[in-house]
Residue frames as a rotation matrix with the C-alpha (Angstrom) as fourth column:
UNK 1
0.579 0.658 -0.482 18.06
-0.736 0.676 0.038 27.15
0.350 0.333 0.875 26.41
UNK 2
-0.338 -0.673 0.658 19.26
-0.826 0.547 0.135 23.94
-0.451 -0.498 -0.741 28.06
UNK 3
-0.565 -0.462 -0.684 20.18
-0.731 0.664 0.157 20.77
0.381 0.589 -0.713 26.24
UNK 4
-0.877 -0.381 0.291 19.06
-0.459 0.491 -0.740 18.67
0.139 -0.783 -0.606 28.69
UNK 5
-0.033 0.998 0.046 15.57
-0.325 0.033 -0.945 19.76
-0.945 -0.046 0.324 28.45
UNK 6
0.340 0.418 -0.842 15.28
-0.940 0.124 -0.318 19.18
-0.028 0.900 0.436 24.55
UNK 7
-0.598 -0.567 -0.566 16.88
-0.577 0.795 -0.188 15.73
0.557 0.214 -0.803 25.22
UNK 8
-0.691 0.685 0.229 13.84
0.201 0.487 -0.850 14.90
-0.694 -0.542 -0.474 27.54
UNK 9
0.180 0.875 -0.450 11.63
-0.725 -0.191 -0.661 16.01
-0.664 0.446 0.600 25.12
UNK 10
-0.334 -0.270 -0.903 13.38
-0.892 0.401 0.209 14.19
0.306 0.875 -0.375 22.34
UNK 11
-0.966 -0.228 -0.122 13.01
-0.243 0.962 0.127 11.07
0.089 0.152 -0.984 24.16
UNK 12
-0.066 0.965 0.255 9.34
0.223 0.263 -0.938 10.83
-0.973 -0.005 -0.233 24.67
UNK 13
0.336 0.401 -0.852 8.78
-0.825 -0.312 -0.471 12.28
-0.455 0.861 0.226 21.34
UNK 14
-0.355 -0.594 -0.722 11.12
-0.915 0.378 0.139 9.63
0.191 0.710 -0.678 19.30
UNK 15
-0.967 -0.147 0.206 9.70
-0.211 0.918 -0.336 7.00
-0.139 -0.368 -0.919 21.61
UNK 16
-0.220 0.931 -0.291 6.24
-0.427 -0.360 -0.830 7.87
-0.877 -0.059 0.477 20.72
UNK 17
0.110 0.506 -0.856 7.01
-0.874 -0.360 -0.325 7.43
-0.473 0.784 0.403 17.43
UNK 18
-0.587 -0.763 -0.270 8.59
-0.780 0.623 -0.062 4.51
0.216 0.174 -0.961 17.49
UNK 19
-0.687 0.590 0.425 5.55
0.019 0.598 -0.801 2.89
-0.726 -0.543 -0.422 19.37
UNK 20
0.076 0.757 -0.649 3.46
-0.561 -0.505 -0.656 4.26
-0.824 0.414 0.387 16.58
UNK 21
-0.362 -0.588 -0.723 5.46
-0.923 0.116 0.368 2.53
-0.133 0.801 -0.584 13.97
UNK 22
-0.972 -0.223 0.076 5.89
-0.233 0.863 -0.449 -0.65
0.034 -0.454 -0.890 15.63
UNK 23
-0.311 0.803 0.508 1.81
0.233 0.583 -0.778 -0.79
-0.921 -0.124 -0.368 16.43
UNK 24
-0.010 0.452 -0.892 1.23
-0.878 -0.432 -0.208 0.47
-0.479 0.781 0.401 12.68
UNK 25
-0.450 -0.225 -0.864 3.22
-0.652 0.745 0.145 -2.57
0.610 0.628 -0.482 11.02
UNK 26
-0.987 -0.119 0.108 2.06
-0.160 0.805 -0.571 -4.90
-0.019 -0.581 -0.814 13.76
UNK 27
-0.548 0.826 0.133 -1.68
-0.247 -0.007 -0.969 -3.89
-0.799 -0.564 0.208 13.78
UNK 28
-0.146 -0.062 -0.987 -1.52
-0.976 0.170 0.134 -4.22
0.159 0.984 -0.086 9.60
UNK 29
-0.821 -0.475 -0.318 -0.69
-0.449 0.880 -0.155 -7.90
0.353 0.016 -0.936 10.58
UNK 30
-0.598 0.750 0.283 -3.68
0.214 0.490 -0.845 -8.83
-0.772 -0.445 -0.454 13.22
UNK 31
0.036 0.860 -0.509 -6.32
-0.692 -0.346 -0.633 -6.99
-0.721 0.375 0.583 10.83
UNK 32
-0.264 -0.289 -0.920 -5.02
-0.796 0.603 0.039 -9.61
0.544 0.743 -0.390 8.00
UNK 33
-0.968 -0.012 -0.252 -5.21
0.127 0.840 -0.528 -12.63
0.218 -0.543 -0.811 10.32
UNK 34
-0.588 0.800 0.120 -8.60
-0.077 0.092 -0.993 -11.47
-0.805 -0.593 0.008 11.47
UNK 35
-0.032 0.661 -0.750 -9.92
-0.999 -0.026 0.019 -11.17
-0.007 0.750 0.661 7.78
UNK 36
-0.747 -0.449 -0.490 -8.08
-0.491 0.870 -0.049 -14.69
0.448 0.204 -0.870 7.09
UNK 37
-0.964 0.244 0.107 -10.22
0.124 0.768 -0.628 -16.18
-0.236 -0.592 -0.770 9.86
UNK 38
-0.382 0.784 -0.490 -13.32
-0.467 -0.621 -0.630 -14.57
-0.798 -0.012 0.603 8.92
UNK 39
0.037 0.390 -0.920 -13.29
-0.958 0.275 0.078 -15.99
0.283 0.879 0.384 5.14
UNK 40
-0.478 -0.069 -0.876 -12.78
-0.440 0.882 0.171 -19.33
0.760 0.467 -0.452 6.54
UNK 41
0.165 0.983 0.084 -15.41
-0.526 0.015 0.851 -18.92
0.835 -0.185 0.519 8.88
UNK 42
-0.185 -0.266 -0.946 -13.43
0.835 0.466 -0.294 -19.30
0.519 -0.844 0.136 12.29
UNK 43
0.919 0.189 -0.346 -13.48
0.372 -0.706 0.602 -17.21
-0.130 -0.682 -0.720 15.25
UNK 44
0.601 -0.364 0.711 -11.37
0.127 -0.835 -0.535 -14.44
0.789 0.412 -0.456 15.37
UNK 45
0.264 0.015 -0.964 -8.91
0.959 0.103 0.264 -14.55
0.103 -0.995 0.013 18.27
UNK 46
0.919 0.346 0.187 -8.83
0.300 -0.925 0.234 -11.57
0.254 -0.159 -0.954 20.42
UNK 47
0.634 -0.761 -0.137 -5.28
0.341 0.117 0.933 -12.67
-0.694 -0.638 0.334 21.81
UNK 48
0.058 -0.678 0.733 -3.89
0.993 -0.038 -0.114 -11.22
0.105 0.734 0.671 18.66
UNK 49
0.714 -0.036 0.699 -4.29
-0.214 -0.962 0.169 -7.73
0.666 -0.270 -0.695 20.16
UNK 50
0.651 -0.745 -0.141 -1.94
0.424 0.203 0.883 -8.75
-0.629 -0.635 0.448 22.37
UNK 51
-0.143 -0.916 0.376 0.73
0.925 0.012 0.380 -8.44
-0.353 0.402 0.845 19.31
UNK 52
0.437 0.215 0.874 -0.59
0.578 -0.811 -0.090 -5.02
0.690 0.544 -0.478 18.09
UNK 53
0.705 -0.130 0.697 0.49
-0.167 -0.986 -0.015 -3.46
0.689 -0.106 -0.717 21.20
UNK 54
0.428 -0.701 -0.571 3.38
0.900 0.269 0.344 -4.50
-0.088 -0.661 0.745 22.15
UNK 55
-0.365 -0.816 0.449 5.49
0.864 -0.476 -0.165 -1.77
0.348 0.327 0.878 20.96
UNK 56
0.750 0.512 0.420 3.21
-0.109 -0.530 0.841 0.66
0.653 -0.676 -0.342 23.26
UNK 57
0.726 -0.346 -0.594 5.86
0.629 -0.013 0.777 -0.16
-0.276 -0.938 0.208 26.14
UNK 58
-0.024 -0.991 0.132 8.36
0.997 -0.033 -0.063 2.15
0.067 0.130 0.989 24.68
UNK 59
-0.074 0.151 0.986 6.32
-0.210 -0.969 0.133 5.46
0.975 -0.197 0.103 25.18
UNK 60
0.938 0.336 0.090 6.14
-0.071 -0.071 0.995 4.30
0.340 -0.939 -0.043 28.59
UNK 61
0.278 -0.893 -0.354 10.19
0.954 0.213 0.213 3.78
-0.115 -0.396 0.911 28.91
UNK 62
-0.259 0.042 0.965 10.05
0.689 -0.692 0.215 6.71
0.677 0.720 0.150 26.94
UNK 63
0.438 0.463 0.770 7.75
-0.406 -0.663 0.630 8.96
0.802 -0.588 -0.103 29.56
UNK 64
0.738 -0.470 -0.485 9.98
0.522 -0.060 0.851 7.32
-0.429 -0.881 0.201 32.98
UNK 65
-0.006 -0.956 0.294 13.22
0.974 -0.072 -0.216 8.52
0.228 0.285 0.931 31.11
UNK 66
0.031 0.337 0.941 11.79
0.290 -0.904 0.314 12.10
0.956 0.263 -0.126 30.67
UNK 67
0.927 0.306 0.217 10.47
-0.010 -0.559 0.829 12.57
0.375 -0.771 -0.516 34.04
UNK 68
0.619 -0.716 -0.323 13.57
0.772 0.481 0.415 10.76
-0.142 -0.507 0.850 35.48
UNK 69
-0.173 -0.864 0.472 15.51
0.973 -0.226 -0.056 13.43
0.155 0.449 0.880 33.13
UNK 70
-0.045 0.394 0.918 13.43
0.589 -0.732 0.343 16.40
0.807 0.556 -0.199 34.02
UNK 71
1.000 -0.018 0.005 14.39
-0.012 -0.452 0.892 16.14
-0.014 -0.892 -0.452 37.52
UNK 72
0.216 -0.974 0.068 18.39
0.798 0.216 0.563 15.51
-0.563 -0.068 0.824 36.95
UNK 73
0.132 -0.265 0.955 18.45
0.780 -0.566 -0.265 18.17
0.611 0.780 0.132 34.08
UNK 74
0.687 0.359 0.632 17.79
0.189 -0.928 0.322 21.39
0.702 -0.101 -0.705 36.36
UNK 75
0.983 -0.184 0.004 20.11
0.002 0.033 0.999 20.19
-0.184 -0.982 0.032 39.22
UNK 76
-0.061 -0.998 -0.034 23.14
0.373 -0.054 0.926 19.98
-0.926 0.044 0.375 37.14
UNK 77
0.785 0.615 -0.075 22.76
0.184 -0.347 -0.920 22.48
-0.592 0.708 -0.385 33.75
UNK 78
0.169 -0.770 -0.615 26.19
-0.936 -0.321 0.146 22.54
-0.310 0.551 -0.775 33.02
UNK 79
-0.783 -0.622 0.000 26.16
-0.309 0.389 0.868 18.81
-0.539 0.680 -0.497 31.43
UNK 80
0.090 0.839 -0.537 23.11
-0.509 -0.424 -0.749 19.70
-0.856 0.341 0.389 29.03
UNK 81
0.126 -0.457 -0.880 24.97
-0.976 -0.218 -0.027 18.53
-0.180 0.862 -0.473 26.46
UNK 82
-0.931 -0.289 -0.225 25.36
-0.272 0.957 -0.103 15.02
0.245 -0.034 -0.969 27.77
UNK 83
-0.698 0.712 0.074 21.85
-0.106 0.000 -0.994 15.04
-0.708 -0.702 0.075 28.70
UNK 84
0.440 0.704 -0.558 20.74
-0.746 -0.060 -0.664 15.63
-0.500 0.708 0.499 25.34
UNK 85
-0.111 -0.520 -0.847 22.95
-0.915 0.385 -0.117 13.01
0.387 0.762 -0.519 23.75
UNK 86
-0.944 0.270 0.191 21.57
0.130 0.834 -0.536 10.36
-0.304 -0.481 -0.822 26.35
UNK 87
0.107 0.974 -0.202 17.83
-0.295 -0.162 -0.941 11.26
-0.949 0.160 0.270 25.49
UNK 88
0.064 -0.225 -0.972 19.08
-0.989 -0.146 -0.031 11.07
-0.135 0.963 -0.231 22.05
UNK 89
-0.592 -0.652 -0.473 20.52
-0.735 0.678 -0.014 7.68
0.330 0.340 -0.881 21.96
UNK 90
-0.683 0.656 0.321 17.79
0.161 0.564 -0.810 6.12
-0.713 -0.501 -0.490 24.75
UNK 91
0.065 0.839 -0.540 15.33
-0.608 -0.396 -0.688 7.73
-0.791 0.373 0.485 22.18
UNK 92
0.067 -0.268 -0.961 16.87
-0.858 0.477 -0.193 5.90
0.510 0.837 -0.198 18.74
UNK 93
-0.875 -0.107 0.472 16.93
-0.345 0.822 -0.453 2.87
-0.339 -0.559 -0.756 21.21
UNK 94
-0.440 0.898 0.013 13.18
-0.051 -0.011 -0.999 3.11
-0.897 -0.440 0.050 21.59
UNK 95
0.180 0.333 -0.925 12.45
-0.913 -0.294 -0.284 3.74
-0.367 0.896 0.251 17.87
UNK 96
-0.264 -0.210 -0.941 14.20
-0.826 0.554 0.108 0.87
0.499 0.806 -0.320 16.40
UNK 97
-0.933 0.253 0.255 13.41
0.067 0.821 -0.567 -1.65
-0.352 -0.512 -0.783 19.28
UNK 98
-0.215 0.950 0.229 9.47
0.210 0.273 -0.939 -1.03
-0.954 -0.154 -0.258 18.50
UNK 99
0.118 0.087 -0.989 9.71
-0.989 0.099 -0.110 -0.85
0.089 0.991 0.098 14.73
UNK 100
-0.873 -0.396 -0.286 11.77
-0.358 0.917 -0.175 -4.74
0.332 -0.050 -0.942 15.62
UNK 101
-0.567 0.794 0.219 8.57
-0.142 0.167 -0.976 -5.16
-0.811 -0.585 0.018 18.34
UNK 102
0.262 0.827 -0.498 5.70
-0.615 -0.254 -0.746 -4.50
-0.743 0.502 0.442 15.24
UNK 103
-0.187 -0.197 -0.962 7.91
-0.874 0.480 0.072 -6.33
0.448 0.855 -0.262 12.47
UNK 104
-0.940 -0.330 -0.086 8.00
-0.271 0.877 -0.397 -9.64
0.207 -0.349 -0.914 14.94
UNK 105
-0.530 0.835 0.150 4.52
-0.162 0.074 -0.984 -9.07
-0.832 -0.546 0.096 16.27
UNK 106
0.048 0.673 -0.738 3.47
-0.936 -0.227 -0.268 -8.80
-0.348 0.704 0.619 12.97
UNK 107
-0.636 -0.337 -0.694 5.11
-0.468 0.883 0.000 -12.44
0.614 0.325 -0.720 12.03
UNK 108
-0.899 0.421 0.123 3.68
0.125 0.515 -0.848 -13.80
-0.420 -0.747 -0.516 15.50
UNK 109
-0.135 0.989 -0.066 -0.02
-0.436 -0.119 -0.892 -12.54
-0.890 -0.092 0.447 14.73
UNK 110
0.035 0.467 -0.883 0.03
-0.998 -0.023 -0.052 -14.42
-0.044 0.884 0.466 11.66
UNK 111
-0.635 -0.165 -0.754 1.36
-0.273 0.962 0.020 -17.57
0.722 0.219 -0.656 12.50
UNK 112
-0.922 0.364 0.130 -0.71
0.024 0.391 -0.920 -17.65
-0.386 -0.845 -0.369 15.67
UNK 113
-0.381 0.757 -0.531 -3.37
-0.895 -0.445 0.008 -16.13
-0.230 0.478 0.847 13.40
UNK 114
-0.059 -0.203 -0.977 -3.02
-0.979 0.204 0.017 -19.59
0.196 0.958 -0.210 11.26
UNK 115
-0.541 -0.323 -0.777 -2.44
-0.043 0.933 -0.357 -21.98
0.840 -0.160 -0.518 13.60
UNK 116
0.655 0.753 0.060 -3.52
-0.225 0.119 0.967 -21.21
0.721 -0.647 0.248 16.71
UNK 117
0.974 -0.095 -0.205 -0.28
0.219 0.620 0.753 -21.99
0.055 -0.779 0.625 18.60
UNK 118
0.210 -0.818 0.535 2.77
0.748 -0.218 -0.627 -20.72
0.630 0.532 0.566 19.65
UNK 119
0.788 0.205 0.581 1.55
0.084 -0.970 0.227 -17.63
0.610 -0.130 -0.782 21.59
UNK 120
0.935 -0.287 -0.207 4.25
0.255 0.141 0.957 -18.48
-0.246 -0.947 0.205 24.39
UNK 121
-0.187 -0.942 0.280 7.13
0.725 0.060 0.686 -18.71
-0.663 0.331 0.671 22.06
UNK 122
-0.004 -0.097 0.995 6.24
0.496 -0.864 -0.082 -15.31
0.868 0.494 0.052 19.93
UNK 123
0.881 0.339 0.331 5.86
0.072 -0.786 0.614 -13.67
0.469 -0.517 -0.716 23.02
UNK 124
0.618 -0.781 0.088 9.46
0.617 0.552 0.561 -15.00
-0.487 -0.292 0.823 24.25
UNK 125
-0.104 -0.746 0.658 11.05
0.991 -0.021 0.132 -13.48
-0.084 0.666 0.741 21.24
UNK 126
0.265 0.150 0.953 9.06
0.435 -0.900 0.021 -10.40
0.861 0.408 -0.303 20.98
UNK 127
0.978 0.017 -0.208 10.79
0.205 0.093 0.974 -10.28
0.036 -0.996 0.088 24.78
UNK 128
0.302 -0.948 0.097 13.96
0.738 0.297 0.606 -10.11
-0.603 -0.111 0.790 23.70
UNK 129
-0.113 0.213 0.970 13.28
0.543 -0.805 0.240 -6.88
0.832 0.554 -0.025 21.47
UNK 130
0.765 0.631 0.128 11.61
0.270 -0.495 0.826 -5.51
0.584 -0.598 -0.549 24.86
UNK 131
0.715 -0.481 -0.508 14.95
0.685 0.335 0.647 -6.33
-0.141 -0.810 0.569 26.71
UNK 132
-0.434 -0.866 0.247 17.17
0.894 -0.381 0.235 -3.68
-0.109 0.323 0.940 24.83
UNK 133
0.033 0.499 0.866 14.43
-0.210 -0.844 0.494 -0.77
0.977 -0.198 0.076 25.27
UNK 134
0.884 0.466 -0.042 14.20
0.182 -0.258 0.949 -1.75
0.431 -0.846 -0.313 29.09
UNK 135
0.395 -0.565 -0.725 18.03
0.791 -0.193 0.581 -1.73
-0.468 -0.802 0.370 29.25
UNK 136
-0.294 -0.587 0.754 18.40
0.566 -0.743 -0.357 1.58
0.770 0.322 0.551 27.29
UNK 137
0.639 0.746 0.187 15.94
0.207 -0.401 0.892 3.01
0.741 -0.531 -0.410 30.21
UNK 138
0.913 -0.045 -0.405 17.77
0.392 0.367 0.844 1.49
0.111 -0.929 0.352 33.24
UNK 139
-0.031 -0.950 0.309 21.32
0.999 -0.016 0.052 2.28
-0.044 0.311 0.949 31.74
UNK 140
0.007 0.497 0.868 20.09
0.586 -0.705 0.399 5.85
0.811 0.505 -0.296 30.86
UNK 141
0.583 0.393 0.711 18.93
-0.489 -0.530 0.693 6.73
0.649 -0.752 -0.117 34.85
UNK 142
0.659 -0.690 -0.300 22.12
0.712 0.443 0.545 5.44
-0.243 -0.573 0.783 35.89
UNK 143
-0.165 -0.872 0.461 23.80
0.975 -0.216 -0.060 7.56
0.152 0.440 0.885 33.93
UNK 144
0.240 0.213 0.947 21.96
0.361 -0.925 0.117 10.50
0.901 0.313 -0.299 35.25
């Protein structure tokens, strides 16, 4: 059995779930804003899907890492071990960055929910969450 491989799996898997998280708490948020607007008999914006899936980009950093790792793993099997402990760590990247992604998105889709304004500057911030999943990626397939 080689490390390497279960350390590509790990990271799509962990990053999956992490996206899952992240659009659970985040999609909790729009459905609330959309009631909100309903009882007071506004339109519903649609741009609050925007914040539900943000935290969706991290099975996609998630699924380049993998492949990226599923071609580096086979060519060098004797550091399996470091392979799986980079999948590891790029994975727990991914998890907690889109749990952060869904908790912020969830803040954004209400105030934008409420107001109407803002979308530029929640989308800014929930950007800066994105930045530390895109450099666990980049850092990651350097290091393979």
């Amino acid at each position: 059995m080689n490390l390497g491989m279960i350390g590509a799996g790990l990271v799509m898997g962990i990053s999956t779930i992490g996206s899952g998280v992240g659009i659970w708490v985040a999609g909790q948020s729009v459905v609330g804003a959309w009631k909100r607007c309903y009882v007071a008999n506004k339109p519903a914006p649609m741009l609050l899907l925007v914040f539900a899936a943000m935290p969706l980009s991290q099975t996609f950093y998630g699924f380049i890492l993998m492949n990226q790792m599923l071609t580096a793993v086979p060519l060098h099997p004797e550091k399996g071990l470091l392979y799986m402990a980079l999948g590891v760590a790029a994975a727990l990247s991914n998890l907690f960055t889109a749990y952060a992604q869904g908790q912020i998105s969830a803040s954004a889709a209400d105030a934008q929910g409420e107001t109407g304004k803002g979308f530029a500057q929640y989308i800014s911030v929930i950007g800066i969450s994105e930045s530390v999943s895109l450099f666990a990626m980049v850092f990651s397939m350097i290091a393979l």
